[in-house]
Structure formats: C-alpha cells, structure tokens
C-alpha positions in Angstrom: -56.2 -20.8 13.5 -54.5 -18.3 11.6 -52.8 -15.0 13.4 -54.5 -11.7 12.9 -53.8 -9.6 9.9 -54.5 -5.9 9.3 -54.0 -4.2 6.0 -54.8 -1.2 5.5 -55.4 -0.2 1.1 -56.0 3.1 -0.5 -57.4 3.5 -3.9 -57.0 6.3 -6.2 -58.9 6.8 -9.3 -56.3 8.0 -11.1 -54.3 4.9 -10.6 -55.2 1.4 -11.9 -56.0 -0.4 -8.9 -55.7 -0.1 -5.0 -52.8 -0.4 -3.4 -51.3 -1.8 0.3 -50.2 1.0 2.5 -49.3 -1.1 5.9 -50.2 -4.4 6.5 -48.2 -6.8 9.5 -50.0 -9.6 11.8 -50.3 -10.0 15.5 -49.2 -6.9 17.6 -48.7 -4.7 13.9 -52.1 -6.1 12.9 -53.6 -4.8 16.4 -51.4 -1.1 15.8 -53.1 -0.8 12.4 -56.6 -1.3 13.4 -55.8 0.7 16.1 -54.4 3.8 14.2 -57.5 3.2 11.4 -59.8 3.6 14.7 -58.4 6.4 16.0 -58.2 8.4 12.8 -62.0 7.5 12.0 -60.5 5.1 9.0 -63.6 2.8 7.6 -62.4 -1.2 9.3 -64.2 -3.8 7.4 -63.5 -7.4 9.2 -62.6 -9.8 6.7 -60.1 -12.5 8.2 -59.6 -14.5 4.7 -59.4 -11.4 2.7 -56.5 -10.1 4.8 -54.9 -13.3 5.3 -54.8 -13.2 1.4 -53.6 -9.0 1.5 -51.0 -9.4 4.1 -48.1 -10.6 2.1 -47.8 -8.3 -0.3 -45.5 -4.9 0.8 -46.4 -1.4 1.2 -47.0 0.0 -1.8 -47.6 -3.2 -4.6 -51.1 -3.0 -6.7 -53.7 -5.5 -5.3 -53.6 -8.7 -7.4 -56.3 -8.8 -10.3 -57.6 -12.4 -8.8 -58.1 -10.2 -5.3 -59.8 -7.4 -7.4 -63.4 -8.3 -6.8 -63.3 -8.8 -2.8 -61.4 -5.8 -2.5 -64.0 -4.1 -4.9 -66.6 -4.8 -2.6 -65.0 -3.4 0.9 -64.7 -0.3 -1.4 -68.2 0.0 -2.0 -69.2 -0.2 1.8 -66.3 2.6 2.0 -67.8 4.9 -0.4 -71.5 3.6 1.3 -70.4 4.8 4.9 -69.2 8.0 3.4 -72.6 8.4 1.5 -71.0 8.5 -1.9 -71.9 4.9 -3.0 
C-alpha cells in the first residue's frame, strides 16, 4: 500500500496550466490536508492522482499527460463554489 500523499494545486487563468503549491507524504501529507481543512480549502480524495502529483516541487506546471484528471478536481472546485 502506498503512503499518503497531499498536494495541494492552484490554477490561475492567466497562466497556462495549474501549478503544485505543497505537496509531501505521511505526516506533511496529514499537515496539508489539515491546513486545506482549516482554511475551508476544497479536498478532493484521489489516492492515484496524488501519488502521480507528489513528486513534482512547489511551484512546476502540472504535466500535460496529468491535465485531464487535474481538469476534473477543478471542475468540482469551481462546482462547490457555484461557478461551474
């Protein structure tokens, strides 16, 4: 079984695709969803996707392969926020 990962992505419209803000496993994966939850942050549970997310650093553009997964937690952002 794989160890927890958290990543937390922002996406601008001006820019050309989101982007990693924090991401870490275990105990940082468990601070990050804790800090999302206290700050009223959207968490949308998606074990594979983050396993996939984790390795890349704070601040690196999501991979175009990654676009279309990461294109969908978007959409239930915007949905929860009533602008999808």
């Amino acid at each position: 079984m794989a160890e927890t990962a958290s990543v937390a992505l922002r996406y601008d419209r001006s820019l050309p695709a989101p982007f990693v803000v924090a991401s870490g496993r275990g105990d940082l994966a468990a601070r990050i969803a804790g800090i999302a939850a206290e700050a009223g942050v959207p968490v949308r549970d998606d074990p594979d996707l983050a396993q996939r997310l984790v390795c890349l650093d704070p601040g690196a553009v999501i991979p175009e392969e990654l676009f279309a997964p990461v294109a969908e937690i978007l959409a239930f952002v915007l949905a929860l926020d009533g602008e999808g």
